[in-house]
Every structure is written in structure tokens, then in C-alpha cells.
C-alpha positions as a Markdown table, in Angstrom:
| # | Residue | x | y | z |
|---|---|---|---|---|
| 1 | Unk | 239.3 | 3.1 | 61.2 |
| 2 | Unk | 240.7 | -0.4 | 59.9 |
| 3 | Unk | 237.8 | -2.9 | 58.7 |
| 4 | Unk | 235.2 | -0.5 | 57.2 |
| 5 | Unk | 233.9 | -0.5 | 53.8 |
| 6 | Unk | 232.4 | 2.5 | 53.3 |
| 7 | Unk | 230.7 | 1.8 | 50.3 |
| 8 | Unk | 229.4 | -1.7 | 51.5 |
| 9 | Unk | 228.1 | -0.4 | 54.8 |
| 10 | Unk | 226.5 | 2.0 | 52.9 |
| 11 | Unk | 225.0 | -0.3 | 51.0 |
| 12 | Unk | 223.5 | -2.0 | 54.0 |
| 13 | Unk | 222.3 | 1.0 | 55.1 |
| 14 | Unk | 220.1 | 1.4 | 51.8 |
| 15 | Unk | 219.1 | -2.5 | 52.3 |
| 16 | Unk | 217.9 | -2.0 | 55.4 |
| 17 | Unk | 215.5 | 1.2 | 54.1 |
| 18 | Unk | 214.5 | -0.4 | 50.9 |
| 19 | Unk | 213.2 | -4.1 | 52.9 |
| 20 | Unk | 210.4 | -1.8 | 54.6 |
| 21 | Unk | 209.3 | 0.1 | 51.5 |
| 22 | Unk | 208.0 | -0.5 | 48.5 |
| 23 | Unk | 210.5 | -0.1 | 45.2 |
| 24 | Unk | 208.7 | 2.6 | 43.5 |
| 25 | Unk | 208.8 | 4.2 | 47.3 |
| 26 | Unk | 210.0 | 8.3 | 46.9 |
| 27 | Unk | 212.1 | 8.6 | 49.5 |
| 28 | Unk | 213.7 | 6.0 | 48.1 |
| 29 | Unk | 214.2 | 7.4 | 44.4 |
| 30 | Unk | 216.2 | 10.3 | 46.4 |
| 31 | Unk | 219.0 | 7.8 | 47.7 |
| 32 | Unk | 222.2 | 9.8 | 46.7 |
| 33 | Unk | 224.3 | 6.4 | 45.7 |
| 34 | Unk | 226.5 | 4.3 | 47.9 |
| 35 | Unk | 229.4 | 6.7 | 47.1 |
| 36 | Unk | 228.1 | 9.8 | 48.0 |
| 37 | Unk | 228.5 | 9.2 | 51.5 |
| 38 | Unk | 227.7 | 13.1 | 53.4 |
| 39 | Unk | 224.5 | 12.9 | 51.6 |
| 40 | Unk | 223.8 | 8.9 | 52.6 |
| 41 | Unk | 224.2 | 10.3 | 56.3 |
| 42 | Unk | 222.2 | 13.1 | 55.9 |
| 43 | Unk | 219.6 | 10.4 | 54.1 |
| 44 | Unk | 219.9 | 8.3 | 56.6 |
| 45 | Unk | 219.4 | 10.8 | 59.5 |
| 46 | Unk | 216.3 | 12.3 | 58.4 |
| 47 | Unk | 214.9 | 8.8 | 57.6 |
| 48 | Unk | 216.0 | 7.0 | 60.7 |
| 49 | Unk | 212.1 | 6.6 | 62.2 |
| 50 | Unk | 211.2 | 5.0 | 59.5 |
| 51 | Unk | 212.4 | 1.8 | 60.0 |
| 52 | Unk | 210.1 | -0.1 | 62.3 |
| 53 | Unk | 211.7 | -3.3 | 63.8 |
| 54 | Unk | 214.1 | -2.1 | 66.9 |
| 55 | Unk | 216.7 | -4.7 | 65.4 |
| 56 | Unk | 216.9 | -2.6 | 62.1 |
| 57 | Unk | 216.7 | 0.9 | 64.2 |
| 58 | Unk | 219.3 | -0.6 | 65.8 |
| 59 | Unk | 221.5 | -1.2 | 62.9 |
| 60 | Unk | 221.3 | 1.6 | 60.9 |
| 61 | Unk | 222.5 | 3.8 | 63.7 |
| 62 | Unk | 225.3 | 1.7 | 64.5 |
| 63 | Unk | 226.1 | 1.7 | 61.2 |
| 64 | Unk | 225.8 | 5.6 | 60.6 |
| 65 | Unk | 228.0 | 5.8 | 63.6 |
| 66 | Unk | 230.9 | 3.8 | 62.1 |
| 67 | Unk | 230.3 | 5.4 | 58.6 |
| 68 | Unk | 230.9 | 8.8 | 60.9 |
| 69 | Unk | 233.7 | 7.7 | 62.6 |
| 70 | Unk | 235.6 | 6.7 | 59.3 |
| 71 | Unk | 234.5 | 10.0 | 57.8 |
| 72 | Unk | 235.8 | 11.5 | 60.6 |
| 73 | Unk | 239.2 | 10.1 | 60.3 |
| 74 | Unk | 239.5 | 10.8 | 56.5 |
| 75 | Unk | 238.5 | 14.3 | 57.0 |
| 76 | Unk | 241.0 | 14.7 | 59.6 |
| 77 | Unk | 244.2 | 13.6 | 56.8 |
| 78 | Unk | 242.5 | 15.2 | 53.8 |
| 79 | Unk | 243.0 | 18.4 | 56.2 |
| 80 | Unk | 246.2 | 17.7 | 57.5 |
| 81 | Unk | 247.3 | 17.5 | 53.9 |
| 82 | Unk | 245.5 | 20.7 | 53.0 |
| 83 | Unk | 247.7 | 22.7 | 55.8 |
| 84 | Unk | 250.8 | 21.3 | 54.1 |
| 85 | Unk | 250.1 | 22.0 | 50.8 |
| 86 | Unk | 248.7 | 25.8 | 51.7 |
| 87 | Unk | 252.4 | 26.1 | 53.8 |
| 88 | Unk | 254.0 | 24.5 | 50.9 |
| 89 | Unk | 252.7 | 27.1 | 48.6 |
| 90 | Unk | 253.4 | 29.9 | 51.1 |
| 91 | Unk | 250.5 | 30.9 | 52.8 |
| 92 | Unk | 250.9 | 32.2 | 55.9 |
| 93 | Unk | 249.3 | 30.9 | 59.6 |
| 94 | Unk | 247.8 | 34.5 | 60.3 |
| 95 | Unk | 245.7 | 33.6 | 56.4 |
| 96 | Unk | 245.2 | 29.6 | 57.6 |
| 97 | Unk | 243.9 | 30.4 | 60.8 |
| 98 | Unk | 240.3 | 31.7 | 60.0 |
| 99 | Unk | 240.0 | 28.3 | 57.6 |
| 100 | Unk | 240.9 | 25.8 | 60.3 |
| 101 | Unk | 238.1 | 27.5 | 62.2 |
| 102 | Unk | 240.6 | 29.3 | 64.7 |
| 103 | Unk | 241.0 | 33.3 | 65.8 |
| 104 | Unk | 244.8 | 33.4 | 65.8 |
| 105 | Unk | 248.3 | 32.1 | 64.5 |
| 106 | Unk | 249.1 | 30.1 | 67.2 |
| 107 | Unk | 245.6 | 28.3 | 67.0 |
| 108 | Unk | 246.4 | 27.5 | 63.6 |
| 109 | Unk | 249.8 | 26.2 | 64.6 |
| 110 | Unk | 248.2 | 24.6 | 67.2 |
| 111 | Unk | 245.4 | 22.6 | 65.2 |
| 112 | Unk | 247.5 | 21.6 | 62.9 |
| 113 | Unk | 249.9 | 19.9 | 65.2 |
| 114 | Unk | 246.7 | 18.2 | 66.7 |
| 115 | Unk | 246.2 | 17.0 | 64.1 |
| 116 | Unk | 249.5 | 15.1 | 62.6 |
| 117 | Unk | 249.3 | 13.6 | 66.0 |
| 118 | Unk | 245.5 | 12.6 | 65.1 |
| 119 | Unk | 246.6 | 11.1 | 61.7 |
| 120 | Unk | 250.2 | 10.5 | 62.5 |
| 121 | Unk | 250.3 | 9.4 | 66.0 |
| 122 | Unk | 249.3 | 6.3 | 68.1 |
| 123 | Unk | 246.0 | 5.3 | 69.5 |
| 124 | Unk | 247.5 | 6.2 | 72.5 |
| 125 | Unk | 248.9 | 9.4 | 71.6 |
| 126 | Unk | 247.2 | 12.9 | 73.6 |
| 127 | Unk | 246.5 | 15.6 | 71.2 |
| 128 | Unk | 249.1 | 18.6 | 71.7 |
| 129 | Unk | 251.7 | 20.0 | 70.2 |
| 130 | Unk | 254.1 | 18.5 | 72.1 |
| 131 | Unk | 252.8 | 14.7 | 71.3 |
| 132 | Unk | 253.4 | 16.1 | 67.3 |
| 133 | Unk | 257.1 | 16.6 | 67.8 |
| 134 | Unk | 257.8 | 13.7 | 69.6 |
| 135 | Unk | 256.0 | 11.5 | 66.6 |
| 136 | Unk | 258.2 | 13.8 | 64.0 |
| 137 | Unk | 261.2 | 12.4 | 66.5 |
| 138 | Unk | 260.1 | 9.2 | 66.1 |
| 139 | Unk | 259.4 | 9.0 | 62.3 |
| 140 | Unk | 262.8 | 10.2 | 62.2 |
| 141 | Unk | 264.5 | 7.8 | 64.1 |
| 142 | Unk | 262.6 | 5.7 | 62.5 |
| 143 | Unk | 263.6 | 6.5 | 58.7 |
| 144 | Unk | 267.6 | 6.5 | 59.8 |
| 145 | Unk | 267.0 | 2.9 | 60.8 |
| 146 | Unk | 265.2 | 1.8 | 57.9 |
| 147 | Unk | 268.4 | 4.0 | 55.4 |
| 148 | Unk | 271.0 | 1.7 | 57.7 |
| 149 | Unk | 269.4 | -1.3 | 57.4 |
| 150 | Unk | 268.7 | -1.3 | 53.6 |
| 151 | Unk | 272.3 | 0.1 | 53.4 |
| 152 | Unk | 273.3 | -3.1 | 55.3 |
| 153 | Unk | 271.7 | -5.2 | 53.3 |
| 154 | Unk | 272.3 | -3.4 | 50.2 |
| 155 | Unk | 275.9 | -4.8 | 51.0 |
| 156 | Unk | 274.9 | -8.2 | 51.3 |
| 157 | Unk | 272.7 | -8.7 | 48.8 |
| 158 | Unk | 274.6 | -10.5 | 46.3 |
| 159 | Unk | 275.0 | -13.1 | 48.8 |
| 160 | Unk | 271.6 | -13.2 | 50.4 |
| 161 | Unk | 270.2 | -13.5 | 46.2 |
| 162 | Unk | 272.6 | -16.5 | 45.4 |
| 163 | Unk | 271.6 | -18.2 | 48.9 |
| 164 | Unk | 268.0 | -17.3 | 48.1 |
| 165 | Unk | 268.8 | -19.1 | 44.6 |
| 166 | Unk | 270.7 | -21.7 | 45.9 |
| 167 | Unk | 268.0 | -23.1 | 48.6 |
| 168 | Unk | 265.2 | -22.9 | 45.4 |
| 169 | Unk | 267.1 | -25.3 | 43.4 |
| 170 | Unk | 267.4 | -27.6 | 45.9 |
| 171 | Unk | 264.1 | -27.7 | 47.4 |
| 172 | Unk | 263.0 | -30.8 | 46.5 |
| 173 | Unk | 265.4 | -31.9 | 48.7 |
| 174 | Unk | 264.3 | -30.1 | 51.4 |
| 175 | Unk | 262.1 | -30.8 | 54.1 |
| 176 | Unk | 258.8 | -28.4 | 53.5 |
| 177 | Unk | 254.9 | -27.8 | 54.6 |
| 178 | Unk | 253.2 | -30.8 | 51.8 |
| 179 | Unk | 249.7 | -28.5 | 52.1 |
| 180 | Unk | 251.3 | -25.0 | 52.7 |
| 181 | Unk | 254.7 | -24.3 | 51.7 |
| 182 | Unk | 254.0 | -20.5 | 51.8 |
| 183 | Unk | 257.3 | -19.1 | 52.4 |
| 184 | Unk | 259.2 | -20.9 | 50.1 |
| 185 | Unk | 256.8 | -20.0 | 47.1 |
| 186 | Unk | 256.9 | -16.7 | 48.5 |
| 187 | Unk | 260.7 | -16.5 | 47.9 |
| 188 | Unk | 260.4 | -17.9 | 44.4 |
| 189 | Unk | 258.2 | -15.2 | 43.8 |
| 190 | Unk | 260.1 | -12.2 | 45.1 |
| 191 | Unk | 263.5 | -13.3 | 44.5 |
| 192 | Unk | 264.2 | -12.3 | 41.1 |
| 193 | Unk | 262.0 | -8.8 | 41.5 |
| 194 | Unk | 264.1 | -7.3 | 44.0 |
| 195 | Unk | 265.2 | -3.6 | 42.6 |
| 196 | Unk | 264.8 | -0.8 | 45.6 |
| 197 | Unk | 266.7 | -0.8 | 48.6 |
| 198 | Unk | 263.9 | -1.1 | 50.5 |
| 199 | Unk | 262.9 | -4.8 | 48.3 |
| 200 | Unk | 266.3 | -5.8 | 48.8 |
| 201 | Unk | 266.5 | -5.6 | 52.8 |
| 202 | Unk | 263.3 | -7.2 | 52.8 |
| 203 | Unk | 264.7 | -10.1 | 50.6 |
| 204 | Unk | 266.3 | -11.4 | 53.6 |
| 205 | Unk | 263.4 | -11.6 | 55.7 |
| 206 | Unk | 262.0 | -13.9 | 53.0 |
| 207 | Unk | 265.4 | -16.2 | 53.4 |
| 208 | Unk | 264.8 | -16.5 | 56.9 |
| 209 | Unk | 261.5 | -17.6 | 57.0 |
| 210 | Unk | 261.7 | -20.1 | 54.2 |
| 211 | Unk | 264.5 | -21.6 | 56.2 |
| 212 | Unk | 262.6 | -21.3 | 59.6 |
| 213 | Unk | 259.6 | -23.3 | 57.5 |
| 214 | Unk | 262.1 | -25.7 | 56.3 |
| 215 | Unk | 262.9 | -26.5 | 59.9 |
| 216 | Unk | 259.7 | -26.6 | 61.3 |
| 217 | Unk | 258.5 | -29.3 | 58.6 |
| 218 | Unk | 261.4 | -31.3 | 59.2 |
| 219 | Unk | 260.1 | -31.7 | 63.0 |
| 220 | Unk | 256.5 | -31.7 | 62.5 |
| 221 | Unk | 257.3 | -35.0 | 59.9 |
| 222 | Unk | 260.3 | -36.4 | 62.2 |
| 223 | Unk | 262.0 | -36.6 | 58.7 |
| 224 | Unk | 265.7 | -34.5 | 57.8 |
| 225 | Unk | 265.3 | -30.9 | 57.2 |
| 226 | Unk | 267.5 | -32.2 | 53.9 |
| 227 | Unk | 267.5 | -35.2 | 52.0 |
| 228 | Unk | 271.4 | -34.7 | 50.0 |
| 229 | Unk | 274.4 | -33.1 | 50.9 |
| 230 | Unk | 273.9 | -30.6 | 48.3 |
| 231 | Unk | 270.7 | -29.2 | 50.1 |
| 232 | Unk | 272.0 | -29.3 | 53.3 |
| 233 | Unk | 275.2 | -27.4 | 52.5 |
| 234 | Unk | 272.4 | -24.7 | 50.5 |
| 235 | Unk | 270.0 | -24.7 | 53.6 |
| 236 | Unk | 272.6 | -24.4 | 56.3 |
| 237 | Unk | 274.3 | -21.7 | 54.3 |
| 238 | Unk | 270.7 | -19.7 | 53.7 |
| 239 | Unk | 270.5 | -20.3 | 57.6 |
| 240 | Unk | 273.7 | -18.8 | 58.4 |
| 241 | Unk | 273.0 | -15.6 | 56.4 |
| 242 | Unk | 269.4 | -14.9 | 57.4 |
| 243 | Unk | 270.4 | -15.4 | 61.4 |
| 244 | Unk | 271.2 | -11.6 | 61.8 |
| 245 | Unk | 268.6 | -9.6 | 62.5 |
| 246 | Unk | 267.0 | -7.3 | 60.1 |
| 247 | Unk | 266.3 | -3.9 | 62.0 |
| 248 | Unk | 265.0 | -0.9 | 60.6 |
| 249 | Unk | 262.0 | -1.7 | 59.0 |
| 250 | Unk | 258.7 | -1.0 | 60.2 |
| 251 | Unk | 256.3 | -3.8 | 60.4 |
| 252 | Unk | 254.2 | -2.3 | 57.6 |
| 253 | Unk | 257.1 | -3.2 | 55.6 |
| 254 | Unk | 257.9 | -6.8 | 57.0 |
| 255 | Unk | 256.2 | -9.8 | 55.9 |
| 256 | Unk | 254.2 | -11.8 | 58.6 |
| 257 | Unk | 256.0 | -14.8 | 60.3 |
């Protein structure tokens, strides 16, 4: 569940208890800590009526809801890791089924595929066995393209790293963002830490956007994306080399345009 702070919603929870009591209060001295969050539920459950004004009745179970749902969620990979590692270590599903709360081996089977589609899976995703294959399909597909892309650009790093280098030096000659020039000192930070395959392919993606920025100054000043030959013949080269598309990598592992 993307966007919650457990511990700081927590936290709120506690604030929102603590502004209708006094600080010595008891039930308050039994808080079990922001961290602790099963017993800040339970807490929070059994002291729910407490709170008088319907805006902070209001909150709190909102906020106990989302503090489920997240809990939820965790408890949902935290098993799905479990399962692997018991498999791993060679535990069989007959011995699995009766801890995932099941009466036979295909139940077992069957839960645990709901759940890799749970954790795995999109939004979108139904439940089933069936779903869980089809993501393993995909995650595989997915990997090959991501090994022949940084294979790809394995190849061409050399000359993506001197472009890279080559459009640096040169750009104060170069048309660029006077408040923002974000992808450009996001290339002089990356270029020289490169080492992983994955790092490399990605180093591209850095080139093209710097170029793209380069360009979009240059219009939004009505001034020349390059102020000497030299930075031209760099930016134009830079441009040349970034225009194929990188493919392959997922968009957790591309930078934002």
C-alpha cells in the first residue's frame, strides 16, 4: 500500500488518544509504542469510544483501517517468503498445508499461488493459480529483455561514456534549464559510477535526457541549443547515440523523464 507510514500514522493514532486525556491517564501508560503495530490496533480497538468528537472517531478508524490494510499486505509477502524458504529447505506441501490454514496439498499449492499473484501480481490481477503462472511468464519475459538490453548496451558502452564525457565538457556551451538543469547534473553524477550491467544500460537513458533538456532550453530561450562548433559536434553526437531506444528495463529501473 504505497504512501503509508506506518509508524507516523501510528503516531497519530496515539495523538489523537492522548488530546482527550490527561498525561498521567492509565490507558495511556499501556500504549505499546509506535512500532509495535498488532498491539497499537488491538490498543486502539478496545479504546475506540473513547474519543468523543465524531471528527476524531472518525479518524482513528480511518486510520486503523489503512494501518490494517498495510499490515495486511506485509503479512501477505512475509508469508509468501515463508512458503519458499519451507520448499527451499524441503518441506513438503502435505506438512505446509495445515500452517497455511488449509486441509490438503493442493490447498497449500493453491494458497500459495494466490498468493505470489497477491504480492507479485497487478492491481488488476484475479487470485488463482492460473493468474500466478501467467505473472512467472511475465517476470520471465521480462528478465530476458532486461539480459538483452544491458547486453546491448554493455556493447556500447564505451561510446555512450565518452559521449556522456564529451557533452559534460562542453556544457557551458550548451543551451540548458538556468533554475533546473536536473538532467545534466544528473549525468555528472552517474557517469563515472557506472559498474553493473544493469548501471550501464541505464547510462544511456541519462544521455538521452540530458540531450532532450538541452533541446528543450534551447526553445524555451529561442537561443542555439550550442554556442561553438565543438559543443555542437559533442551534443549532436550524444543525440545520435541516445536516439535508439532502450528496451528491457522495467520502469522501476528507469529514471523519470
Amino acid at each position: 500500500m504505497a504512501g503509508v507510514d506506518p509508524r507516523a500514522e501510528a503516531a497519530r493514532l496515539y495523538d489523537l488518544h492522548a488530546a482527550e486525556r490527561d498525561a498521567d491517564d492509565e490507558a495511556l501508560a499501556w500504549w505499546p509504542g509506535d512500532t509495535e503495530l498488532w498491539g497499537v490496533l488491538r490498543w486502539a480497538e478496545s479504546h475506540a469510544r473513547a474519543l468523543n468528537g465524531d471528527g476524531a472517531r472518525q479518524e482513528a478508524a480511518l486510520l486503523r483501517t489503512r494501518l490494517i490494510q498495510w499490515l495486511r499486505e506485509q503479512t501477505d509477502a512475509l508469508q509468501l517468503r515463508a512458503v519458499g524458504d519451507a520448499r527451499e529447505a524441503g518441506v513438503s506441501w502435505e506438512r505446509l498445508a495445515p500452517a497455511l490454514g488449509v486441509e490438503s496439498v493442493n490447498g497449500a499449492y493453491n494458497k500459495a499461488r494466490r498468493l505470489k499473484v497477491a504480492v507479485e501480481g497487478d492491481p488488476e490481477d484475479r487470485r488463482s493459480p492460473d493468474v500466478a503462472r501467467l505473472i512467472e511468464e511475465r517476470a520471465a519475459a521480462e528478465a530476458l529483455a532486461r539480459r538483452r538490453t544491458e547486453a546491448l548496451e554493455g556493447a556500447r558502452f564505451p561510446a555512450i561514456a565518452a559521449a556522456c564525457r564529451a557533452l559534460l565538457h562542453n556544457r557551458r556551451d550548451l543551451a540548458t534549464d538556468k533554475e533546473d538543469p536536473f538532467w545534466m547534473d544528473q549525468l555528472a553524477a552517474v557517469v563515472d559510477d557506472r559498474h553493473s550491467p544493469a548501471e550501464r544500460a541505464m547510462l544511456t537513458m541519462y544521455l538521452r535526457n540530458a540531450v532532450r533538456e538541452t533541446y528543450q532550453a534551447a526553445k524555451a530561450s529561442a537561443s542555439p541549443a550550442a554556442s561553438t562548433p565543438e559543443a555542437l559536434a559533442a551534443l549532436e553526437a550524444a543525440a545520435h547515440l541516445a536516439a535508439a531506444p532502450t528496451e528491457g528495463l522495467s520502469e522501476d529501473h528507469q529514471p523519470p523523464v
